[in-house]
C-alpha positions as CSV (number, residue, x, y, z in Angstrom):
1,X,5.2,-26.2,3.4
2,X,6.9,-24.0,0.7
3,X,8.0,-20.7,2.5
4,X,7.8,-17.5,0.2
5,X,8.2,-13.8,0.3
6,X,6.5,-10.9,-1.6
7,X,7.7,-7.3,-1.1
8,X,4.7,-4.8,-2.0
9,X,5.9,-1.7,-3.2
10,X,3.1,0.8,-3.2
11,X,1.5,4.3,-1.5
12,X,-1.7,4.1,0.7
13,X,-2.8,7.1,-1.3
14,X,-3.0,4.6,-4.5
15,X,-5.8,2.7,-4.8
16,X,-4.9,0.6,-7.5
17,X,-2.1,-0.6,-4.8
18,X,-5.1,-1.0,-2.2
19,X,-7.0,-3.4,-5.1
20,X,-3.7,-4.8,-6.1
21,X,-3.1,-5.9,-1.8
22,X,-6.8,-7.6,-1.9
23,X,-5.9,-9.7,-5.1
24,X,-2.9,-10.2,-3.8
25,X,-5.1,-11.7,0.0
26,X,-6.7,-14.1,-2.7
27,X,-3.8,-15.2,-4.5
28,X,-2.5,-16.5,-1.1
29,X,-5.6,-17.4,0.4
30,X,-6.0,-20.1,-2.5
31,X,-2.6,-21.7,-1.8
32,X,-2.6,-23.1,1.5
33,X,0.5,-24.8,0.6
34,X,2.6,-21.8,0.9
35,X,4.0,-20.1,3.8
36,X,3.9,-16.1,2.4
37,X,5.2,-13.1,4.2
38,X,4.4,-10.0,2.2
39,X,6.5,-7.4,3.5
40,X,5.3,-3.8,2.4
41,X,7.8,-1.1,0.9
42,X,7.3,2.9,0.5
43,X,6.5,4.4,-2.5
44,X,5.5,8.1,-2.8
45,X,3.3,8.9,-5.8
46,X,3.7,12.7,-4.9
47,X,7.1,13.6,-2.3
48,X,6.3,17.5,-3.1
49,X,2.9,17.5,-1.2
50,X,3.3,19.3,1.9
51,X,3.4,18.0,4.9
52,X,0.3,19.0,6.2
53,X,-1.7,18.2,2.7
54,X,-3.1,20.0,-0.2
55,X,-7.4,20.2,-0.3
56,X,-8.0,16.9,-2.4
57,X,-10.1,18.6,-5.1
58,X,-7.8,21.1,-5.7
59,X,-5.2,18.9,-6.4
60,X,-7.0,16.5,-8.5
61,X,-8.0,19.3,-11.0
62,X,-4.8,20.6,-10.8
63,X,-3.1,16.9,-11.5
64,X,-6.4,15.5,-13.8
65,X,-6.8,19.0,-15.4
66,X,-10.6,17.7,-16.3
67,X,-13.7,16.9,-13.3
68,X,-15.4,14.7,-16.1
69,X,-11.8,12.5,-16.5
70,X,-11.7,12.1,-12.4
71,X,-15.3,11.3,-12.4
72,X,-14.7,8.7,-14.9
73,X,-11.8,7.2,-12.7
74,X,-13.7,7.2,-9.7
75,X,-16.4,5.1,-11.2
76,X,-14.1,2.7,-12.9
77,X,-12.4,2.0,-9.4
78,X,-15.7,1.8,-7.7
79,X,-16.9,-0.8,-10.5
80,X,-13.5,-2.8,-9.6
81,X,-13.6,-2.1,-5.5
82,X,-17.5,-3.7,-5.8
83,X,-15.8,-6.8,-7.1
84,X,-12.8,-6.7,-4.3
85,X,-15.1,-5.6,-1.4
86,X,-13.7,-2.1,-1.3
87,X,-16.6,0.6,-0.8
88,X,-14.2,3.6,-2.3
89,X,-15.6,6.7,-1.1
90,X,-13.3,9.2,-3.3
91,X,-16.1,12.1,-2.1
92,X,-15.1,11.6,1.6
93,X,-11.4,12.4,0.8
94,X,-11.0,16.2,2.1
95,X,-7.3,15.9,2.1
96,X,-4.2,14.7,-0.2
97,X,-1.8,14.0,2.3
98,X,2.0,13.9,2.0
99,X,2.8,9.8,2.2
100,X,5.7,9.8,4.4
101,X,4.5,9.6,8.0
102,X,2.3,7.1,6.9
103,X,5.2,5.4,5.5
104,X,7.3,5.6,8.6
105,X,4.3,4.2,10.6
106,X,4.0,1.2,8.3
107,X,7.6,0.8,8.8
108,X,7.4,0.4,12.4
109,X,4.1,-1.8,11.8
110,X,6.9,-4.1,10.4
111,X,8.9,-4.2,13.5
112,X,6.2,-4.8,16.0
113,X,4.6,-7.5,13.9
114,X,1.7,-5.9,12.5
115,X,2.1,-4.6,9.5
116,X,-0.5,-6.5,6.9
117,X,-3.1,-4.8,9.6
118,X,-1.6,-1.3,9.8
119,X,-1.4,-1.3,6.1
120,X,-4.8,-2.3,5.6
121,X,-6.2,0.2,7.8
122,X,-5.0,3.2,6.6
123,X,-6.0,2.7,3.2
124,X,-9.3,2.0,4.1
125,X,-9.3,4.6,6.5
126,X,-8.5,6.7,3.8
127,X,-10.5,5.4,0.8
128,X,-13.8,4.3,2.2
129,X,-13.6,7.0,5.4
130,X,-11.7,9.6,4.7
131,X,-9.5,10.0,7.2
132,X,-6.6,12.5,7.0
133,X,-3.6,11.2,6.9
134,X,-2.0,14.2,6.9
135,X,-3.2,14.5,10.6
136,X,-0.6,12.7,13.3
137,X,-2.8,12.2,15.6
138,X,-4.8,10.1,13.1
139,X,-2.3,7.9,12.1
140,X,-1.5,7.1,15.5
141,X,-4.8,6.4,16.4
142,X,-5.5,4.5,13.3
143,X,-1.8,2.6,14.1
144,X,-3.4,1.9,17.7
145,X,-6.6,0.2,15.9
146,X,-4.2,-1.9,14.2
147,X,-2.5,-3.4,17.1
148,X,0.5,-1.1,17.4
149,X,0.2,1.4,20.8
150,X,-1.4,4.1,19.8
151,X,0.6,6.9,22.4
152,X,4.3,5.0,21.2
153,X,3.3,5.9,17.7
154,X,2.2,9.6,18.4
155,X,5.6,10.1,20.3
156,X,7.6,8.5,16.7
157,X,5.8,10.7,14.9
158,X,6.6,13.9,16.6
159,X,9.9,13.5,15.9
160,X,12.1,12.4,12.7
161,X,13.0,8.9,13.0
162,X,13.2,7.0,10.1
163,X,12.4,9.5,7.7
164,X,15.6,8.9,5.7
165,X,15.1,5.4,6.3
166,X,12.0,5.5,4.3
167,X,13.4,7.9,2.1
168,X,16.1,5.4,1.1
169,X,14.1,2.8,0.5
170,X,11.9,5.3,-1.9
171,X,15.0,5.5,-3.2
172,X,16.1,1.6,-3.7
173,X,13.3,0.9,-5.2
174,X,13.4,3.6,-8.1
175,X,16.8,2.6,-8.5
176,X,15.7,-1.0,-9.5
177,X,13.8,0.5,-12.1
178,X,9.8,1.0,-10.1
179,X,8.3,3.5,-12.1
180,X,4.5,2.7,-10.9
181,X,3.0,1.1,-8.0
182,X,2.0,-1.4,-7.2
183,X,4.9,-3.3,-8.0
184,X,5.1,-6.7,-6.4
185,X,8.7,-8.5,-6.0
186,X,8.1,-12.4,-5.6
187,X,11.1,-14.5,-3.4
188,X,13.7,-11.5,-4.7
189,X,13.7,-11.9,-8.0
190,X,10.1,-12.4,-10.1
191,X,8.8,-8.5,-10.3
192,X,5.0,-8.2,-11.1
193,X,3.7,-4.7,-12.2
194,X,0.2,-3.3,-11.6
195,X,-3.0,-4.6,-10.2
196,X,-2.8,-7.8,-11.5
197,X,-5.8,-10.2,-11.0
198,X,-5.6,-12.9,-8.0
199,X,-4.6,-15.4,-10.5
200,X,-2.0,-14.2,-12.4
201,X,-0.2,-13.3,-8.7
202,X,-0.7,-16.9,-8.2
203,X,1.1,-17.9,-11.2
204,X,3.9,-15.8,-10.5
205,X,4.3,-17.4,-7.3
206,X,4.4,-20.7,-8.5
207,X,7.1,-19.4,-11.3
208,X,9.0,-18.3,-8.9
209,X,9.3,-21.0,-6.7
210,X,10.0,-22.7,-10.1
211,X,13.4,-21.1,-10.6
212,X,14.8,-22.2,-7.7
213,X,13.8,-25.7,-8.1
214,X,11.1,-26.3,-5.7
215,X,7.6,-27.9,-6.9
216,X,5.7,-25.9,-4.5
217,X,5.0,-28.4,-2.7
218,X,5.2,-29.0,0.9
């Protein structure tokens, strides 16, 4: 079996990255020859939130400037979520959190093993709940749903570790020239931009094992 990796770059706050993870699930669940790990990197869509949120209305008037223009994005997301199984609930969002907590808890996800889960949780915590983010106590509890322990993460979060950690990967991954997320990076070297569809994932998968001379098969 053909071992690959796929770096995600993306924010939980994005929910083109949460439709672009699910096509991403399909890609891979329709090549059972493959051996993927998909190893998810920060991205912060907005760094100058606060750190204990801005009310999510607010801030999408302020960013969208028009309600009929965010009404119209909502229902073209909901149209696409129907298709990928995710119920966005965009009126259930009270709160635009600040990403990097969030961040630092998917980080740590990595480390204990769990992080597909963790990931997966807080965005549809987020996008079909509602759930704060912003909150500490919510992301450890949602962290503790996801398999990590729930009272190790509250006690990470109440400090500063791996802020700049985060930050620097934030960082590394502009640097490489990420403007927009998602942004998919295939064995280190095939990049894939935006929510592509399950199939065109696939593809790039397949080119990449290409290039370094593999069939793809096991």
């Amino acid at each position: 079996m053909t071992k690959l990796t796929v770096d995600v770059v993306s924010d939980v706050v994005c929910p083109w990255c949460y439709v672009g993870k699910k096509h991403l699930e399909q890609a891979i669940a329709a090549r059972s020859d493959l051996d993927v790990t998909v190893r998810f990197l920060p991205y912060q869509l907005d760094a100058a939130i606060p750190s204990g949120g801005l009310p999510r209305k607010d801030y999408m008037l302020k960013k969208f400037g028009d309600p009929a223009r965010i009404e119209a994005m909502h229902d073209r997301l909901r149209e696409v979520g129907k298709a990928d199984g995710i119920p966005f609930a965009f009126d259930r969002i009270a709160v635009s959190p600040n990403t990097l907590d969030s961040h630092r808890v998917i980080r740590w996800a990595g480390e204990a093993g769990v992080q597909p889960a963790v990931k997966d949780r807080l965005m549809q915590a987020f996008f079909t709940e509602g759930a704060d983010l912003s909150d500490l106590a919510v992301l450890a509890r949602l962290a503790g749903e996801a398999g990590m322990v729930e009272s190790e993460v509250r006690e990470w979060l109440a400090t500063d570790t791996d802020k700049d950690a985060v930050q620097a990967d934030i960082a590394r991954a502009q640097a490489m020239g990420v403007q927009g997320v998602p942004f998919f990076i295939i064995d280190g070297k095939v990049g894939v931009s935006g929510a592509q569809p399950a199939d065109t994932l696939a593809q790039a998968m397949d080119y990449a094992i290409a290039q370094r001379g593999e069939t793809g098969a096991a």
